[in-house]
C-alpha positions in Angstrom: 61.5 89.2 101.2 62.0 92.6 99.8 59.4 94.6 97.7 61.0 94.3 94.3 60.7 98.5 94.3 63.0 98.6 96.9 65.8 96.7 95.6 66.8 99.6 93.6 70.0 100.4 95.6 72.4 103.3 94.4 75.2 100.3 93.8 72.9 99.5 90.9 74.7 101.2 88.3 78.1 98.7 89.1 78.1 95.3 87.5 77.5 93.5 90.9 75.0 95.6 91.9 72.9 95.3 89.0 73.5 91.7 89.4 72.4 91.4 92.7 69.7 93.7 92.5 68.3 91.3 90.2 68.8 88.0 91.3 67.8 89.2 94.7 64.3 88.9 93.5 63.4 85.4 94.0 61.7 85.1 90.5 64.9 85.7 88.9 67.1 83.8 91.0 64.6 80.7 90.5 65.2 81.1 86.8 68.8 81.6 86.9 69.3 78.2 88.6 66.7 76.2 87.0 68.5 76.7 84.0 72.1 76.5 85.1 72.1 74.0 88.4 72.8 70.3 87.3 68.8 68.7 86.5 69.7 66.0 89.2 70.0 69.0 91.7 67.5 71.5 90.4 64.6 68.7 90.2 65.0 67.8 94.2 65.1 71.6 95.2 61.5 73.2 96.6 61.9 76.8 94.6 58.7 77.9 96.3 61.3 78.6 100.0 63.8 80.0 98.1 64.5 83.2 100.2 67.4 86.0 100.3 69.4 86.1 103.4 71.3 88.5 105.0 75.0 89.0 103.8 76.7 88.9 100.4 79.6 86.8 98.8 79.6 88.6 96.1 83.0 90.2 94.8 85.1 90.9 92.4 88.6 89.7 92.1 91.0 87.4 90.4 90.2 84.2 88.7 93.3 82.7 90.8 91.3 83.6 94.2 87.7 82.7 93.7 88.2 78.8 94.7 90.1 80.0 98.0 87.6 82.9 98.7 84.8 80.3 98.1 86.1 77.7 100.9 86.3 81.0 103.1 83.1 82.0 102.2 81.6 77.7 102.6 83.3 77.7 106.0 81.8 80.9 107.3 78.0 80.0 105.8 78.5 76.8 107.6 79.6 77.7 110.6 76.8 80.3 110.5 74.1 77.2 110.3 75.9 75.2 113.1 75.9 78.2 115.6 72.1 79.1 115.0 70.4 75.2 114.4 73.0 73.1 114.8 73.7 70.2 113.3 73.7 68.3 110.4 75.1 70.8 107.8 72.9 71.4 105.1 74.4 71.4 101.6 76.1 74.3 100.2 76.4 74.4 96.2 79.2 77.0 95.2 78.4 78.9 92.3 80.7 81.2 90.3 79.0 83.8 87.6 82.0 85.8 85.9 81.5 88.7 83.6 84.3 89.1 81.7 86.1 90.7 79.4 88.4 88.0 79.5 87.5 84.4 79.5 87.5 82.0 82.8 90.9 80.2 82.2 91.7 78.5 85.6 90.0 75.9 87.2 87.5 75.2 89.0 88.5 72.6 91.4 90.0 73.6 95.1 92.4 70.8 94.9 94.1 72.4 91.4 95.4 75.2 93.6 98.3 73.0 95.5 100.9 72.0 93.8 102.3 68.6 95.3 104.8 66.4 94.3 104.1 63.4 92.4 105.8 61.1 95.0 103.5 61.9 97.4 100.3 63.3 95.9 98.1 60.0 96.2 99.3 60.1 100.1 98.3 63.8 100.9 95.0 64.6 98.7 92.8 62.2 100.8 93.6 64.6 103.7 93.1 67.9 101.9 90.2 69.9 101.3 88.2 69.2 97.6 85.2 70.1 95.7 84.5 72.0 92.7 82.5 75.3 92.0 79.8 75.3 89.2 80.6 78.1 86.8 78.9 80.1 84.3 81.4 82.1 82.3 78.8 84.8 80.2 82.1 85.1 77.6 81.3 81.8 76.1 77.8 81.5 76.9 75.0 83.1 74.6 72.1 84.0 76.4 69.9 85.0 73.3 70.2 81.0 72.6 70.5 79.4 75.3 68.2 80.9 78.1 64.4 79.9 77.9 63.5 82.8 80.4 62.3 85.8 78.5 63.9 88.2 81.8 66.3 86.0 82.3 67.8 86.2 78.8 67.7 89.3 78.5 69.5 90.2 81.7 72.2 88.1 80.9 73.0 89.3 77.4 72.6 93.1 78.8 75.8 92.0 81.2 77.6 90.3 78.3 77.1 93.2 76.1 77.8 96.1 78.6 81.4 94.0 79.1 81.8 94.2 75.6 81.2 98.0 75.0 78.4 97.2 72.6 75.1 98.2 74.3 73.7 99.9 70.9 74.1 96.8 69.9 71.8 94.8 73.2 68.6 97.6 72.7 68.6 97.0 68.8 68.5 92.7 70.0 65.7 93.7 72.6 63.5 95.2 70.0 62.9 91.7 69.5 61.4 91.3 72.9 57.6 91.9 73.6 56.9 94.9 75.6 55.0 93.2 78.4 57.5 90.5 79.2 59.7 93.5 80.8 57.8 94.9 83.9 58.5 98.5 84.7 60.8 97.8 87.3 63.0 95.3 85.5 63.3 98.0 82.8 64.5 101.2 85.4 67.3 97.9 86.9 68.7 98.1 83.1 68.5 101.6 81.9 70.5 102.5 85.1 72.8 100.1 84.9 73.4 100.8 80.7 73.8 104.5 81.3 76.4 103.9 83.8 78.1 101.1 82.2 79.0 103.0 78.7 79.9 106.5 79.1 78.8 107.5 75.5 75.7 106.4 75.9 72.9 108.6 76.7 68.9 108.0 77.0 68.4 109.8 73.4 70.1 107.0 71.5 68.4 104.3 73.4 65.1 105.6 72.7 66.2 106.3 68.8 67.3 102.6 68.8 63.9 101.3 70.6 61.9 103.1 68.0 61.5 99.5 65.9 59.7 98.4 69.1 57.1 101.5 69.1 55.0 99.9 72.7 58.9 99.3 74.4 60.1 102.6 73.4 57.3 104.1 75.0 57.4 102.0 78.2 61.1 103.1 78.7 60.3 106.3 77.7 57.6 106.3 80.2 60.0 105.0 83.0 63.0 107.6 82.3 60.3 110.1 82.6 59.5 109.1 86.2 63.2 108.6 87.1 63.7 112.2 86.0 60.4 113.3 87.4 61.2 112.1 90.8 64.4 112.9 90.9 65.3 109.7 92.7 65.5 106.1 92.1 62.8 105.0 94.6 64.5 107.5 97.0 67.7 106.7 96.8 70.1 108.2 95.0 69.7 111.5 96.6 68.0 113.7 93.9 70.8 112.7 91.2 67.9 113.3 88.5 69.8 114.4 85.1 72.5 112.6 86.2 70.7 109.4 85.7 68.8 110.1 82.5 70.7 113.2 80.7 74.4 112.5 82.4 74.9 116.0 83.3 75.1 116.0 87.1 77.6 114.5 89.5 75.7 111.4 90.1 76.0 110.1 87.1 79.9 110.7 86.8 80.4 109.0 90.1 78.5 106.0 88.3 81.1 106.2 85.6 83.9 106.3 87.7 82.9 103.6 90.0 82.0 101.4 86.9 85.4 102.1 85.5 87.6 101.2 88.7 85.2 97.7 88.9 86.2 96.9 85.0 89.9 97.7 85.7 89.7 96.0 89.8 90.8 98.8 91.1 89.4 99.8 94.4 86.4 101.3 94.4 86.0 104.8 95.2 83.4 105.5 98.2 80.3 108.0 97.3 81.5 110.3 99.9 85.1 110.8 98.8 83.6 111.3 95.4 81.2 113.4 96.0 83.3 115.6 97.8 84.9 116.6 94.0 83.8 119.7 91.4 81.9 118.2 88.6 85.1 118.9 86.5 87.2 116.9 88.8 84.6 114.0 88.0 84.7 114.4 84.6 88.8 114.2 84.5 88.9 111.4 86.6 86.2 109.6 84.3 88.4 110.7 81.2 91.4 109.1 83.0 90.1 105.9 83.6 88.0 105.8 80.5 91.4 106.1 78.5 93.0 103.2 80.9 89.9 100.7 80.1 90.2 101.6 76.2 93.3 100.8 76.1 93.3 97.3 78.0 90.1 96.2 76.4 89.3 97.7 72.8 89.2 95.4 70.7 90.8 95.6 67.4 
């Protein structure tokens, strides 16, 4: 398992990034499906093997897509198992989490995405693939309520309120959280990912909008400071220090830009081809996409 200081990955300012940073960390993951697995299932699983493997499924795309990308992905971990212990297949449990802005509206059951004829429906469904996926959709579910998990809860509504644009809004709810339930390296995961995630937000107004919380506006305080002092994140986001914390160095455009083209799934731009841009360039191409996402998701 990895040391939870290394899981800080340069992907960690993107919505999936963040989230798999996080629930990479067995703690978290353990949480996360306690709370949302069925109680029959949860109550039979050993939590103490839970382990990360190699690989990721995760991805963003159309709501249409996930149930077909989910038996490719089924088939492939199976296979996988049969090829290295053999057989029987253990059971897989598929598992949607979606973001937002926009509220899951399809369904999740494979066998919703033929359309047969009625004449001959009962004849052909016994002979075609079906299960359902398990789905949390975060834009009708409120974590601050519903989650029992101090970290968990508060990773959660971080991701529901960086979709919505309103993460003023999340640091005035966390003032409500005790200092020491957020360890030092859960805290650098979500100042990242909120400077990156709303491009008029900078480290001053977080800290302003901590001050209620005097011990957890120091503690973030205390971790900017050694992002910035370092001028890494854990060594890896080659030396990108303002443009982390103060926003005014290419790394934190490229962030911005990369967050953007996720929220609008658009292809997202490699580091490299990005990087290879004047500052300026990054902050036109940021203004450009900014102005797309305002006008597809502001809400009146």
């Amino acid at each position: 398992m990895e040391n939870a200081d290394e899981i800080l990955e340069p992907a960690v300012h993107t919505n999936d990034g963040f989230f798999k940073a996080i629930f990479s960390q067995p703690e978290h993951a353990t949480a996360f499906f306690k709370s949302h697995l069925p109680a029959g299932i949860s109550a039979r699983i050993e939590w103490s093997s839970l382990s990360v493997l190699p690989g990721s499924f995760i991805k963003s795309s159309l709501q249409q897509l996930h149930s077909l990308r989910l038996m490719a992905y089924l088939t492939e971990i199976l296979i996988q198992h049969q090829k290295s212990q053999g057989l029987p297949l253990p059971p897989v449990i598929p598992f949607v989490f979606h973001q937002g802005p926009d509220a899951w509206n399809v369904s999740t059951s494979f066998e919703d995405l033929f359309e047969l004829p009625e004449d001959v429906a009962a004849d052909l469904l016994p002979y075609l693939p079906k299960f359902h996926h398990l789905l949390l959709d975060l834009t009708r579910h409120d974590p601050a309520q519903a989650e029992d998990d101090v970290r968990l809860r508060v990773v959660l509504q971080l991701m529901k309120l960086a979709r919505q644009r309103e993460l003023l809004r999340f640091f005035q709810w966390l003032t409500n959280i005790s200092a020491s339930d957020l360890p030092d390296n859960l805290l650098s995961l979500m100042l990242l990912y909120a400077l990156h995630a709303d491009s008029d937000l900078d480290a001053k107004k977080i800290f302003h909008t901590l001050s209620n919380n005097p011990e957890l506006e120091k503690n973030t305080m205390s971790v900017a400071e050694k992002l910035k002092a370092e001028g890494r994140v854990e060594g890896r986001v080659e030396g990108r220090v303002e443009g982390r914390v103060e926003g005014l160095t290419e790394g934190l455009w490229i962030g911005k830009i990369q967050t953007l083209e996720e929220f609008l799934e658009l292809p997202i731009t490699s580091n490299e081809a990005l990087q290879s841009r004047s500052l300026e360039e990054l902050k036109a191409l940021q203004a450009q996409l900014h102005g797309q996402y305002e006008a597809r998701f502001k809400r009146a």
